[in-house]
N, C-alpha and C positions, 0 to 999 in steps of 0.2 A: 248659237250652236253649242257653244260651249257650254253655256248658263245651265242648257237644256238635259248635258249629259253628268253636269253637277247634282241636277236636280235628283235625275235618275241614281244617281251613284248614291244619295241620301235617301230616297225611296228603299233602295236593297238595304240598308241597311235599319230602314227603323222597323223593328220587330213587335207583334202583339205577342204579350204575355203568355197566354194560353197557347200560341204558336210554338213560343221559344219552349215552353216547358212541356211542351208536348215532345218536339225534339232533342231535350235533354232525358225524357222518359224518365219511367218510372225506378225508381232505386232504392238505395239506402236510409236517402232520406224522407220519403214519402213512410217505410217501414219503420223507421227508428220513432221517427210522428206522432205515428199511429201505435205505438207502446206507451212513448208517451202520455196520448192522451189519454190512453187505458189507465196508466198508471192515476194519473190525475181523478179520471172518474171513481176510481176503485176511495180514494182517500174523501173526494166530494160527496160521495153517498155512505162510506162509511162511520162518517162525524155523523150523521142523522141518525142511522139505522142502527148504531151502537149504543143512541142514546136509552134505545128501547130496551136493555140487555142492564146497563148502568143501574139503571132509575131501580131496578130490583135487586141488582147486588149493593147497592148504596143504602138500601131505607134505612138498616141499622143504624149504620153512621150517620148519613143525616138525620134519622129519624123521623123522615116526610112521610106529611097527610096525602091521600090521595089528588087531593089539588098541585100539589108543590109537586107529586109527580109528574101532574101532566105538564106545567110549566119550564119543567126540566127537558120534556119531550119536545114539547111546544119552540120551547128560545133558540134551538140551531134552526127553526125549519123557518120561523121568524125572522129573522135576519135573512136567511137566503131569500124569501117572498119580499121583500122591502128594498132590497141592494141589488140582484141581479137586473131587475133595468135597467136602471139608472147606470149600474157596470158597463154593462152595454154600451150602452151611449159614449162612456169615458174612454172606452175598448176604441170605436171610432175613431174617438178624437186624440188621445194619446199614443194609442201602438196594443196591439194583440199582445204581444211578447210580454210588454211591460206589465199591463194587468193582469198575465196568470203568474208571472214571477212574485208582484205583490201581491196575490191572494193567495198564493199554495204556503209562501213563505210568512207571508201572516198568520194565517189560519195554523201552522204547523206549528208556532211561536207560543199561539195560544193554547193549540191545545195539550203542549207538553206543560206551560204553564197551571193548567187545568189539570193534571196529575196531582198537584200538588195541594187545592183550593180544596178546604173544609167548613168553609161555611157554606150554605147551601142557597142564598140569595147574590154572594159574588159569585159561583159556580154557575148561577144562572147568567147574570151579567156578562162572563166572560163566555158562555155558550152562546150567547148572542152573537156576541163580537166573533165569533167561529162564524156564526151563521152569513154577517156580512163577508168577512174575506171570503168563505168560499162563493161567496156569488161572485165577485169574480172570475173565478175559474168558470164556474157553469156559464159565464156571458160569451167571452172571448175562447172559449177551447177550441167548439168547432165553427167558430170561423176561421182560426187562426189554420185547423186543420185539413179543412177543405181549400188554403189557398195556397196550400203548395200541392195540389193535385189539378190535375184538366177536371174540364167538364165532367169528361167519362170515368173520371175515377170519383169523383168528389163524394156523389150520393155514396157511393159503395164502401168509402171510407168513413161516412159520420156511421152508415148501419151497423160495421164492426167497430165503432166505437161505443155504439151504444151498448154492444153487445156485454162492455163490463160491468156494467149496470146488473145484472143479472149475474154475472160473473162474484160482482160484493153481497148478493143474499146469499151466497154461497160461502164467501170468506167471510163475513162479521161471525156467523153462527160456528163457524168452525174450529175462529182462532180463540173464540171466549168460551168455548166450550174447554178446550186445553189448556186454556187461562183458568177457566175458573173451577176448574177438575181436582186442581192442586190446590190445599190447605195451608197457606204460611202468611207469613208480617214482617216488616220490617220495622223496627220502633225507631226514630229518629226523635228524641226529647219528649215530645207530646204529640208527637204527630208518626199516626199508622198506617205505613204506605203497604194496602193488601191486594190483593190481586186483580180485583176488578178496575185499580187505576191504572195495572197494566193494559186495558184493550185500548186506551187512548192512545198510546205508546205505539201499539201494532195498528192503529187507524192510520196514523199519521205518517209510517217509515214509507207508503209505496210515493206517495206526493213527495216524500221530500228527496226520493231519487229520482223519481220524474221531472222534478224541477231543476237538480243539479245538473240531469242531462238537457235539458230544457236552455240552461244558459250558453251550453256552444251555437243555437240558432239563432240565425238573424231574424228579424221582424220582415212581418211579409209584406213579399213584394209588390203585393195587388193592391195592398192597405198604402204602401208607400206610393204606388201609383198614384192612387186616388187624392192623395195629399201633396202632390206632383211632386215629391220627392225623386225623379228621376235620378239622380247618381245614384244616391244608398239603394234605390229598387235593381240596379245595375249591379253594383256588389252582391247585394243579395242573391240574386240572379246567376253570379261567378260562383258565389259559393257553394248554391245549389250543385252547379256545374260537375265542381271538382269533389266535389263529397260522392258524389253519385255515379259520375264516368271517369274518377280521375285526370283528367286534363283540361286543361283553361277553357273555359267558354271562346275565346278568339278562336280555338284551332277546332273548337267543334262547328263554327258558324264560316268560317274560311274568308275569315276576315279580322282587321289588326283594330276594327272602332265597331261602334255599334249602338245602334239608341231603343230605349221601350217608348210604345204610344201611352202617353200621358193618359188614365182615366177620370179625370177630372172633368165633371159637368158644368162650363162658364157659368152656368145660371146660379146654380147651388152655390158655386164658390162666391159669387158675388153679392149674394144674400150673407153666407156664412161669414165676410168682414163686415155685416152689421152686429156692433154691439150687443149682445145678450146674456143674461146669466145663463146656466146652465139647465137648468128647470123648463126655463121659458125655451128655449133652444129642442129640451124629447116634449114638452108638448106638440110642437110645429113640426116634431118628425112624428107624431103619433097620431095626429089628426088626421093623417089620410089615411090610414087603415081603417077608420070606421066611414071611409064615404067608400060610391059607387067606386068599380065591384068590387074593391076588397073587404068593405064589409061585413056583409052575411057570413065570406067564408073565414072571416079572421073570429069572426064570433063563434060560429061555431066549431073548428078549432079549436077555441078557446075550452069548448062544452066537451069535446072528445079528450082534451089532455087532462081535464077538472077529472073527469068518470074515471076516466083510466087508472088515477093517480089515488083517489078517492077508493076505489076499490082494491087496487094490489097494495101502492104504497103506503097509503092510510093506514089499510087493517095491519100491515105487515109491522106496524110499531106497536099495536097492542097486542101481537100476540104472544110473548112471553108476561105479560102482565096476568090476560087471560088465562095462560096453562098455571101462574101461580095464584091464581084466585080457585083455579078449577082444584089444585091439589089441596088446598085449603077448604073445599068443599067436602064434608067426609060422605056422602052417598052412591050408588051406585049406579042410578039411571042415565041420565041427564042429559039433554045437550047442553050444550056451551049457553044457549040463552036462559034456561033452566037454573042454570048454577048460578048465572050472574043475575039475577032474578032473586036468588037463595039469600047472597051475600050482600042484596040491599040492602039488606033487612039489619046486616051486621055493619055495614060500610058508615063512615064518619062523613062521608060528602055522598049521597046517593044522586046527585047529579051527574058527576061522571058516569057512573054503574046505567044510568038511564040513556047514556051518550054512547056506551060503547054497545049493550041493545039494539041500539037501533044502527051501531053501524054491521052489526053481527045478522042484523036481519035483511040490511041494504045489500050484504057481501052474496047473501045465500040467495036473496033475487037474483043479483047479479049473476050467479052459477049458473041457475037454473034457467035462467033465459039463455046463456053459453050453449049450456044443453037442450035448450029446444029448440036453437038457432040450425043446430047440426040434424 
């Protein structure tokens, strides 16, 4: 009898995750999160989308062919396609927290170093290395930020995160416009810090206070679960508590102990203390996305974020290149395929001019089928 009301007395007290933070509700910290993560996205798509802006107030100084432009284009977006899996994966296995703190604070490292770089093949090199740290951030954000929400918040929190995606085609154009408005130099010996190495400056300031506020959170608790971390998911779990309701998680729960249900899958974990490198380790979590049913629809996903990304974000990096190839065209007619058509004929690599054609013709399908879908 006794055993029996021991038992029960450890039943009331072990709590599912999604229970307990459902009953700590939503607060300060689900809202401070969710800036953060804005903040973060605002800095992750701004190192891309600035490069489009650069590469044309830079030619001088570098003096880059239209090849070395696109390569300049090309090397953040490169690193991000190469590293964010594989982040991913590391996101898992080491802790959310820890891989956006190393990517915003890498990336951020780099890209002030990058103010600085005149030659224009290590300017590339280090744009790379931009491009890996921020994968990071884009692997671990939102997960990280969907596991301090319920179920019912979760989706609703990654959509206003995405939302600052859209938020940064609005701030890159705007802040290098007031950048690059003003006429000045600063000579330091042999080297001319002018104003278009100030947009890397204003790329990098919203990450690097997202990340500063980023380091009073604990690593999540769901992630800890799963790793049966149960005490730190416990702290974590307090902390949430007291930031959010101010008072100890004990005196919200009316009780002095308390335990989370372990998310740990015996099977998984049993496999995961067999020896593997790392590699071989996202192969055996990638191969079942391509069997039954997930599949068809992981692939084609796959075919909806390509178009998607291939049509807004694609064109949306050549088109300061375009308005300065179109001003350089002196006629009156034209469209955009017209002029880039014109300046084949003048251009030092007409391969590119033949690449951007065809995405200027892909973009205008793209419209026109928008338009006749309505």
């Amino acid at each position: 009898m006794q055993n029996s009301l021991e038992n029960n007395s450890q039943a009331v007290n072990l709590w599912d995750y999604d229970v307990i933070l459902e009953k700590i509700g939503y607060g300060k910290t689900q809202w401070i999160l969710l800036i953060i993560s804005g903040l973060l996205t605002i800095t992750s798509v701004a190192a891309q989308q600035s490069m489009s802006i650069i590469v044309i107030a830079s030619q001088c100084e570098f003096k880059s062919t239209q090849a070395e432009k696109g390569l300049i284009m090309a090397s953040c977006v490169a690193g991000l396609f190469f590293s964010t899996y594989i982040w991913g994966y590391i996101s898992d296995d080491v802790g959310r927290r820890k891989v956006l703190l190393c990517g915003v604070f890498a990336s951020n490292i780099l890209q002030f170093v990058l103010m600085f770089v005149t030659n224009i093949w290590m300017f590339n090199l280090i744009n790379l290395l931009v491009g890996i740290s921020i994968g990071g951030v884009s692997a671990a954000l939102y997960a990280y930020l969907s596991e301090f929400n319920t179920p019912k918040h979760r989706a609703v929190a990654i959509n206003y995160s995405t939302m600052f995606v859209s938020v940064t085609a609005i701030y890159v154009p705007v802040t290098a416009w007031m950048v690059l408005s003003a006429n000045w130099s600063i000579s330091i010996g042999d080297f001319v810090f002018r104003p278009w190495r100030l947009i890397m400056l204003i790329s990098l300031l919203p990450g690097l206070i997202g990340g500063l506020i980023l380091l009073r959170f604990p690593e999540s608790p769901k992630l800890l679960l799963s790793q049966n971390k149960i005490n730190e998911a416990i702290q974590a779990v307090a902390w949430i508590c007291k930031f959010n309701r101010g008072k100890p998680i004990q005196d919200l729960l009316n009780c002095d102990d308390f335990m989370l249900k372990s998310e740990v899958n015996s099977e998984e974990n049993s496999m995961d203390n067999i020896p593997r490198c790392i590699l071989s380790k996202i192969a055996r979590a990638t191969v079942p996305l391509f069997h039954k049913p997930h599949g068809f629809y992981f692939i084609i996903s796959n075919l909806a974020v390509f178009g998607m990304f291939f049509s807004s974000n694609g064109m949306q990096f050549w088109f300061p290149e375009i308005v300065n190839r179109s001003s350089e065209a002196f006629n009156d007619s034209s469209t955009v395929c017209e002029i880039l058509s014109e300046y084949d004929t003048k251009a030092e690599n007409s391969t590119l001019v033949h690449i951007l054609i065809l995405l200027i013709k892909l973009w205008e399908l793209h419209f026109l089928n928008y338009i006749l879908s309505y």
